[in-house]
N, CA, C and O atoms as CSV, one atom per row, in Angstrom:
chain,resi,resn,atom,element,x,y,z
A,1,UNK,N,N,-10.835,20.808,-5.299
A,1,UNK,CA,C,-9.569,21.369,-4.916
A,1,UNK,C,C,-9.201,22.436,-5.936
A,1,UNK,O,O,-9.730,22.504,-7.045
A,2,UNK,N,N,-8.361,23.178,-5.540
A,2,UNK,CA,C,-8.243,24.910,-6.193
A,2,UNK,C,C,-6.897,25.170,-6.278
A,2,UNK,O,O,-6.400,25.640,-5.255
A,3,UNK,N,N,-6.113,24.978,-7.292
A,3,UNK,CA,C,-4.899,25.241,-6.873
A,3,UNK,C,C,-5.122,26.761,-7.353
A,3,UNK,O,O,-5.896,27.188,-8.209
A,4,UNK,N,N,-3.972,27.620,-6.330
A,4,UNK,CA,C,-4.031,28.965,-6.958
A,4,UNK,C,C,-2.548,29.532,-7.227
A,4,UNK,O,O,-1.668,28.899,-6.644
A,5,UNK,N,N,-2.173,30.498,-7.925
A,5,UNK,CA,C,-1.085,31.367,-7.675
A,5,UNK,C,C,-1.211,32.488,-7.069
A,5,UNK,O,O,-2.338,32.926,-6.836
A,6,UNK,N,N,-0.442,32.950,-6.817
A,6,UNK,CA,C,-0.922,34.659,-6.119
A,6,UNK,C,C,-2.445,35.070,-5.868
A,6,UNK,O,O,-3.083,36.025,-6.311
A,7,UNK,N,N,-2.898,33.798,-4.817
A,7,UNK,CA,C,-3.809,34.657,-4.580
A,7,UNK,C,C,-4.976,33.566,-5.566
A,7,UNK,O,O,-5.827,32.767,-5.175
A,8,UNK,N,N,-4.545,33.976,-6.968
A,8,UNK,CA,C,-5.377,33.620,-7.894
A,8,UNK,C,C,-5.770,32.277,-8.340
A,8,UNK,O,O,-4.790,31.621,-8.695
A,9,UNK,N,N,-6.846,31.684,-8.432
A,9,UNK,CA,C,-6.874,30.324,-9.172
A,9,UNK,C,C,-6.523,30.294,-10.224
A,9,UNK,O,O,-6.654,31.076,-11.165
A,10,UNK,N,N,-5.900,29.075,-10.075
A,10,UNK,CA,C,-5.484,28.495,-11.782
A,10,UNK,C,C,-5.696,27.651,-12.345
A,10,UNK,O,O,-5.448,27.664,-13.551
A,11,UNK,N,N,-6.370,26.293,-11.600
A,11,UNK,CA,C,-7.142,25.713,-12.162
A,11,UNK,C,C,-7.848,24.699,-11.085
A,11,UNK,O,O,-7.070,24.470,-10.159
A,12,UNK,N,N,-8.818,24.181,-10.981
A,12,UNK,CA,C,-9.696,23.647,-10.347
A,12,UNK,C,C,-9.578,21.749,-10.866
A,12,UNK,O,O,-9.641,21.246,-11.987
A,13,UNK,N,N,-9.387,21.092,-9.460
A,13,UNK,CA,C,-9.462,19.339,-9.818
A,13,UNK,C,C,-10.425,19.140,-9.090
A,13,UNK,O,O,-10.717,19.831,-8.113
A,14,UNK,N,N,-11.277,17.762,-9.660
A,14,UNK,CA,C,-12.765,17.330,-8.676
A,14,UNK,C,C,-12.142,15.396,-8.772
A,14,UNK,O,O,-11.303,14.855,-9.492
A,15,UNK,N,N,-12.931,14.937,-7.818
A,15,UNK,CA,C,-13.038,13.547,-7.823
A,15,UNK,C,C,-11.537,12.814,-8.163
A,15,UNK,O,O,-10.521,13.090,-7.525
A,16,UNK,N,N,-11.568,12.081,-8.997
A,16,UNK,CA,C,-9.883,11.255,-9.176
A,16,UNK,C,C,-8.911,11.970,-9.851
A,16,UNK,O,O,-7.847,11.429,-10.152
A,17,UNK,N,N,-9.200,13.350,-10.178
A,17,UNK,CA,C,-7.794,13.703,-10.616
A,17,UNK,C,C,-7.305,14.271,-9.551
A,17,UNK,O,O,-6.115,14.582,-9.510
A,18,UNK,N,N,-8.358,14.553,-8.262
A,18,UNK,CA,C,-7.635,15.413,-7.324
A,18,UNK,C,C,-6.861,14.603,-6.184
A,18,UNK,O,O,-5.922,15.024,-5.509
A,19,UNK,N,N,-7.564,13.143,-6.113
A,19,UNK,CA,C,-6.976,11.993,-5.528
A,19,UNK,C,C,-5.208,12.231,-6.606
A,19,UNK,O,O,-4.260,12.631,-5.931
A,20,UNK,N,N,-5.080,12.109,-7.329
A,20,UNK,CA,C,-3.873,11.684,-8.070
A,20,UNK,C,C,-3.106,12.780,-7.824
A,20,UNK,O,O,-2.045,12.804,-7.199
A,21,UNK,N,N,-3.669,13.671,-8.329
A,21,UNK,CA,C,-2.843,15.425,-7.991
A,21,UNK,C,C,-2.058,15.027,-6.555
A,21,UNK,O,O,-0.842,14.887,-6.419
A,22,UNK,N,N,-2.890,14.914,-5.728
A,22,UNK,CA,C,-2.567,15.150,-4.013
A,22,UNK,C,C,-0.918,13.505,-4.265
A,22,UNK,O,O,0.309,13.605,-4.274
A,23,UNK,N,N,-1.742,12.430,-4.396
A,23,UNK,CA,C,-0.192,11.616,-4.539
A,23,UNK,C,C,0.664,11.665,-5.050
A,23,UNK,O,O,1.723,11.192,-4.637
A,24,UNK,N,N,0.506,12.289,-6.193
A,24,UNK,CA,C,1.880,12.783,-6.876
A,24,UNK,C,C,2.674,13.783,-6.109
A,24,UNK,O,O,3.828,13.525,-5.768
A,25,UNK,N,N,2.015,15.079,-5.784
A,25,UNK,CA,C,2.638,15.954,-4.854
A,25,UNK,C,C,3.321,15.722,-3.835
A,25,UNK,O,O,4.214,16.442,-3.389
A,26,UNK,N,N,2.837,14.417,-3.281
A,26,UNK,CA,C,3.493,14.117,-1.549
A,26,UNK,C,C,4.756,12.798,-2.254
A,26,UNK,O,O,5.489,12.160,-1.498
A,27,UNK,N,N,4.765,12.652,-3.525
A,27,UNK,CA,C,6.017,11.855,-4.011
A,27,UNK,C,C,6.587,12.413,-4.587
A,27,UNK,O,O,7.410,11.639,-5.076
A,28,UNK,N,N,6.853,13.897,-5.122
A,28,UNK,CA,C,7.909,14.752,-6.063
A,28,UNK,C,C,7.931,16.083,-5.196
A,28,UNK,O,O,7.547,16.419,-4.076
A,29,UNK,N,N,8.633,16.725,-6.375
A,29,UNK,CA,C,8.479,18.339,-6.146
A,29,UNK,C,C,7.430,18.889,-6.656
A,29,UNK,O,O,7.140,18.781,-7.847
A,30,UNK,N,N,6.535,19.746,-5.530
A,30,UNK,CA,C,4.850,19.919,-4.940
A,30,UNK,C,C,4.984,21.538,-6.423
A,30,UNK,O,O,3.998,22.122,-6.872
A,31,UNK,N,N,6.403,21.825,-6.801
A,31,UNK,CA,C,5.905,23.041,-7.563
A,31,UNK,C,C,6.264,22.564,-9.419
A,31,UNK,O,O,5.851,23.219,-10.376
A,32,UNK,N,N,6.993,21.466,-9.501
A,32,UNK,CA,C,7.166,20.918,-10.167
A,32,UNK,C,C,5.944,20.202,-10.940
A,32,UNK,O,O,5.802,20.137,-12.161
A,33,UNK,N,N,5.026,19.638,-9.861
A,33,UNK,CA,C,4.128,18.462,-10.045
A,33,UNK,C,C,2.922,20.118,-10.513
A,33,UNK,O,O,2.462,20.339,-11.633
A,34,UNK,N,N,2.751,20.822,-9.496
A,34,UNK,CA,C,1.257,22.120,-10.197
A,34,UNK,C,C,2.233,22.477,-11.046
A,34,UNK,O,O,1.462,22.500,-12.005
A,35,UNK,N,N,3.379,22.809,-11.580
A,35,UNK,CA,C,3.301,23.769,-12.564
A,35,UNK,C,C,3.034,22.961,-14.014
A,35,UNK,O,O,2.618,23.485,-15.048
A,36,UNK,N,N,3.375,21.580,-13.822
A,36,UNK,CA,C,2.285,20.387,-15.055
A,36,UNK,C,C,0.839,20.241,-15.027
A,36,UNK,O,O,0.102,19.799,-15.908
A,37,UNK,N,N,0.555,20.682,-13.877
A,37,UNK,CA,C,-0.796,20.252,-13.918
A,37,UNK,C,C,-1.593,21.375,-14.454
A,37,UNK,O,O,-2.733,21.548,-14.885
A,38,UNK,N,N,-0.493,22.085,-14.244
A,38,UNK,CA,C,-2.093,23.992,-14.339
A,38,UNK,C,C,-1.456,23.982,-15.906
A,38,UNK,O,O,-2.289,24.401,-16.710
A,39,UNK,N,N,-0.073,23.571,-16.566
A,39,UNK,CA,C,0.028,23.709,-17.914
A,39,UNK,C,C,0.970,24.710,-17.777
A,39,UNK,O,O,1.121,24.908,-18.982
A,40,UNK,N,N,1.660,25.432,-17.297
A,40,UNK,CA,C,2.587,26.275,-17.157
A,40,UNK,C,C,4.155,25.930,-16.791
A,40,UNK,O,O,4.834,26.614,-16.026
A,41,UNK,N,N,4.673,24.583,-17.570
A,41,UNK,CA,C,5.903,23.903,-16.982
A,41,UNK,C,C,6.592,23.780,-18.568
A,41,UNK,O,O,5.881,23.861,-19.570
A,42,UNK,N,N,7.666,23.630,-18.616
A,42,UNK,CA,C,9.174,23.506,-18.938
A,42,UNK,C,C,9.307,24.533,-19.863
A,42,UNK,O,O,9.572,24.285,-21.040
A,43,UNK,N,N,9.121,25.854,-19.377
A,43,UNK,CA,C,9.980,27.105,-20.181
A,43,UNK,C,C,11.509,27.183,-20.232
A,43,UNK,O,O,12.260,28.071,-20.636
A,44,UNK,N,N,11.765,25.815,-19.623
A,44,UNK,CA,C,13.454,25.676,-19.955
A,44,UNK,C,C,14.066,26.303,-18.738
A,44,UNK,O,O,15.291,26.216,-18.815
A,45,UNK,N,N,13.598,27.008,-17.451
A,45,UNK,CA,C,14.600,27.325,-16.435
A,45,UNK,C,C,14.140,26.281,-15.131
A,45,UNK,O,O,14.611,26.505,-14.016
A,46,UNK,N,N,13.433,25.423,-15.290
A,46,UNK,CA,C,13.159,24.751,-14.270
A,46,UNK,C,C,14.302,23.655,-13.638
A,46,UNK,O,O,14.310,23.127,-12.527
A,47,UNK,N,N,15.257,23.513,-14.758
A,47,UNK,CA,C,16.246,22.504,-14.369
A,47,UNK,C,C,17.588,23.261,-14.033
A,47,UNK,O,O,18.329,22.740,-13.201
A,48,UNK,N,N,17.860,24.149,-14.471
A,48,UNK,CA,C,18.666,25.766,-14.092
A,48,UNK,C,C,18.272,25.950,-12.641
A,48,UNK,O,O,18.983,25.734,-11.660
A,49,UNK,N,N,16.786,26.466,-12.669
A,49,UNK,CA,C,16.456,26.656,-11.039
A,49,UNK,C,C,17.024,25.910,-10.289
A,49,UNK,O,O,17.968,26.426,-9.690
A,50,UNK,N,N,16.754,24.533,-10.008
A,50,UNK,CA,C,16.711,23.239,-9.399
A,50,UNK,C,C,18.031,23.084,-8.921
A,50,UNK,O,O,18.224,22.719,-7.762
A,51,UNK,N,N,19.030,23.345,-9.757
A,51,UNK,CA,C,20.270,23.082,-9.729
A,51,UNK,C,C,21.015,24.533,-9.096
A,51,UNK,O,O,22.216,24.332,-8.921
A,52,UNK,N,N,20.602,25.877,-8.732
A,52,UNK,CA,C,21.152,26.562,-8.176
A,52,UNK,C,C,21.702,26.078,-7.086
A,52,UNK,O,O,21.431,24.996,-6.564
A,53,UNK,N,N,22.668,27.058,-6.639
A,53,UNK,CA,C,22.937,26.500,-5.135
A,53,UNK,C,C,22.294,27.407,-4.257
A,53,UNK,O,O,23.019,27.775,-3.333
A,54,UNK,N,N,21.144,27.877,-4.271
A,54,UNK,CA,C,20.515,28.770,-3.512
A,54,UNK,C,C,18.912,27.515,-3.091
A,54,UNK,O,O,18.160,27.350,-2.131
A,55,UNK,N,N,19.105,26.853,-4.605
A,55,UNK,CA,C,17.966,25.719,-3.907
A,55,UNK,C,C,18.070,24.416,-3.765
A,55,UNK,O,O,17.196,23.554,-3.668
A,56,UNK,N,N,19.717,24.324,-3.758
A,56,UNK,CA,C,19.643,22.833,-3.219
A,56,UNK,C,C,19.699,22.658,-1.949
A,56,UNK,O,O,20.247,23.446,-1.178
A,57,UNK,N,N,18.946,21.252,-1.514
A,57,UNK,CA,C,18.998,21.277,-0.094
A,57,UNK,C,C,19.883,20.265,0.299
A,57,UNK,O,O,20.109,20.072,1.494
């Protein structure tokens, strides 16, 4: 499995991490859960984001 951004890969899961990847995703937030996994998470606006009122649902 390949997760990508734009287009681009960012990092590649094989065998049980990609089993785990996939369940975690279908139990949280799917951009929340890749942006830990590829290593690119808590620059500090993710809980700012979250809380806009443009993305709450």
């Amino acid at each position: 499995m390949t997760i990508t951004h734009h287009g681009r890969p960012a990092t590649t899961l094989r065998g049980p991490r990609a089993d785990e990847f996939l369940t975690e995703v279908e139990s949280g937030d799917p951009q929340l859960v890749m942006a830990r996994w590829t290593g690119n998470y808590k620059h500090g606006n993710e809980r700012t984001a979250r809380n806009h009122p443009r993305n709450r649902r």
